[in-house]
Steps between C-alpha positions, in 0.01 A plus 500: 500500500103468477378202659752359714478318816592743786766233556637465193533918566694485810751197329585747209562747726745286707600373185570795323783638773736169386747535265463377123625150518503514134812740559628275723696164515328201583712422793489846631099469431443193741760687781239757528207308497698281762534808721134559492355481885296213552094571540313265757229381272228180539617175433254260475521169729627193375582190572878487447730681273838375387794592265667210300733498231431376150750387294549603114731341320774297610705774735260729583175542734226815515295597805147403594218552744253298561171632672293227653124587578304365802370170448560114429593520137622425258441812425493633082864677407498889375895538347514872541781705319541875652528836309778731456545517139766199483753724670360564844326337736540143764246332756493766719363708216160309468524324864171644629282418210612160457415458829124673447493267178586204679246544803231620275503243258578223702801432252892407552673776404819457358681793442812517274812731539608447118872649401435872415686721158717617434715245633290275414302563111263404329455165551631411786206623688268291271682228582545546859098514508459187349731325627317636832199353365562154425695491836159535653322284268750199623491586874174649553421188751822528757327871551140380540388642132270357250678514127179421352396870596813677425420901357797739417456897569730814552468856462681705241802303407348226657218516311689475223721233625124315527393559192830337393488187697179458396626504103832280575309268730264398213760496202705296692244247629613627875302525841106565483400823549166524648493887445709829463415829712689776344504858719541774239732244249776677285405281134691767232796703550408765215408811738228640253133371636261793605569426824855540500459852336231592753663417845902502332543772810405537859369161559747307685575288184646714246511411107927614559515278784334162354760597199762476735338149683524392086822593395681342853269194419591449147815440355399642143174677333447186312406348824234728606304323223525172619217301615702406866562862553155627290239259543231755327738388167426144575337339173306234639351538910241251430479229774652730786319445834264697576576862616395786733623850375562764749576849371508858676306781351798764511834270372662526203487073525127541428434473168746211403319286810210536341547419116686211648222396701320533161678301301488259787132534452506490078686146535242315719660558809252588839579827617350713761644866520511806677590841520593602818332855519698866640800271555889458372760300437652316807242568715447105560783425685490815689262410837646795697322746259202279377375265663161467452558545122739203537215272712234631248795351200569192648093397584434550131786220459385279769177496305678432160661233690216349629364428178827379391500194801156435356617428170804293627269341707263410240739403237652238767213324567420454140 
């Protein structure tokens, strides 16, 4: 374990005394994490945060939270889709950080508690997230937000619930998307990169346990190929906004962020990407461990975002 943050040491030590959730039920999964003792940890000020519900479909509505920075606004939108490999995971999961994102980057945060498997497959997530995203795009104004500056992000699953989105939201002519911020993005479900034979043990994320995220995800093999669950498969990402790649050195995710982030690249799309050094999986959403990894994260996408309102600025006042 050369060259990890002392951190990222201490987490796989905590996180090595759990149980294999890959052994586990999914239901019996979230109990324990439910029983986990909360940790007093920072939480950036704001100026208000509220839950509202967002309605998919014609019978049923998902859970949001909007973060509201400091300030007259409108304030730019960041759609932000948590981790927890499809199966785990609600607002309270990436609470903290959206509220770091949102007071850091003087964005609306919007946070979106999509249906989790396996109650829920593949692709009712998908379209829980974009239904969550053109619910934004039509009332962006009644929560002081500027849909001209609308970006979509997430970590793990969310990232790949971004990257998504992002593909639908241009094939189907659907909300602008100023930019996409994916945190360590799943983008294949085949298991075989060099990082997932390198870290497939002892670091957090194991190669059996993103199998098991997969197979509760999917409802066949065939799907794991398809474009909405795979978007490295995708044929064509030309004309995808513009995207900031955030990887961690020691995750079997690594690899598959990055060709994606390539082929991003390879099809004219602006890309700006990162390796997060001595660090792993999860650690983004994790403030009671780190922190300052977390602020240093977040000010390299304030920065990203900074250019991005200069381009949406630009482009309006042509």
């Amino acid at each position: 374990m050369a060259n990890l943050d002392p951190m990222a040491t201490v987490y796989l030590k905590l996180y090595s005394k759990l149980p294999a959730f890959q052994m586990m039920e999914p239901q019996a999964v979230r109990q324990l994490l439910a029983l986990a003792p909360s940790v007093e940890v920072e939480l950036a000020p704001l100026s208000k945060i509220e839950n509202r519900l967002i309605p998919i479909g014609q019978d049923s509505e998902i859970n949001a939270r909007i973060y509201t920075p400091k300030g007259d606004g409108p304030f730019p939108i960041f759609v932000y889709y948590h981790g927890g490999g499809w199966v785990l995971g609600d607002l309270e999961t990436s609470d903290a950080t959206c509220r770091m994102l949102a007071n850091r980057t003087g964005r609306i945060v919007v946070s979106v508690d999509y249906r989790l498997a396996p109650e829920y497959k593949f692709p009712v997530p998908v379209e829980d997230s974009y239904a969550a995203l053109n619910w934004v795009s039509e009332n962006a104004s009644a929560f002081n937000g500027n849909v001209s500056n609308l970006v979509v992000g997430g970590d793990s699953a969310g990232g790949n619930l971004s990257t998504v989105v992002s593909l639908i939201s241009k094939e189907r002519n659907g909300p602008a998307i100023a930019a996409q911020v994916l945190i360590y993005p799943v983008t294949s479900l085949s298991f075989d990169t060099k990082s997932y034979l390198e870290f497939q043990k002892g670091f957090g994320m194991d190669r059996d346990l993103m199998i098991w995220f997969g197979n509760h995800y999917t409802n066949n093999d065939e799907e794991k190929h398809d474009k909405y669950v795979a978007p490295l498969n995708a044929a064509d990402l030309s004309e995808l906004p513009p995207a900031f790649v955030l990887t961690a050195e020691h995750d079997v995710l690594r690899d598959e962020g990055l060709a994606y982030a390539e082929r991003l690249k390879k099809a004219g799309v602006m890309v700006d990407m990162i390796c997060e050094q001595g660090l792993v999986h999860g650690y983004f959403t994790n403030m009671a461990i780190f922190p300052e990894r977390i602020k240093e994260s977040i000010s390299r996408i304030a920065e990203f975002l900074n250019n991005i309102d200069q381009l949406v600025t630009s482009r309006a006042l042509k």
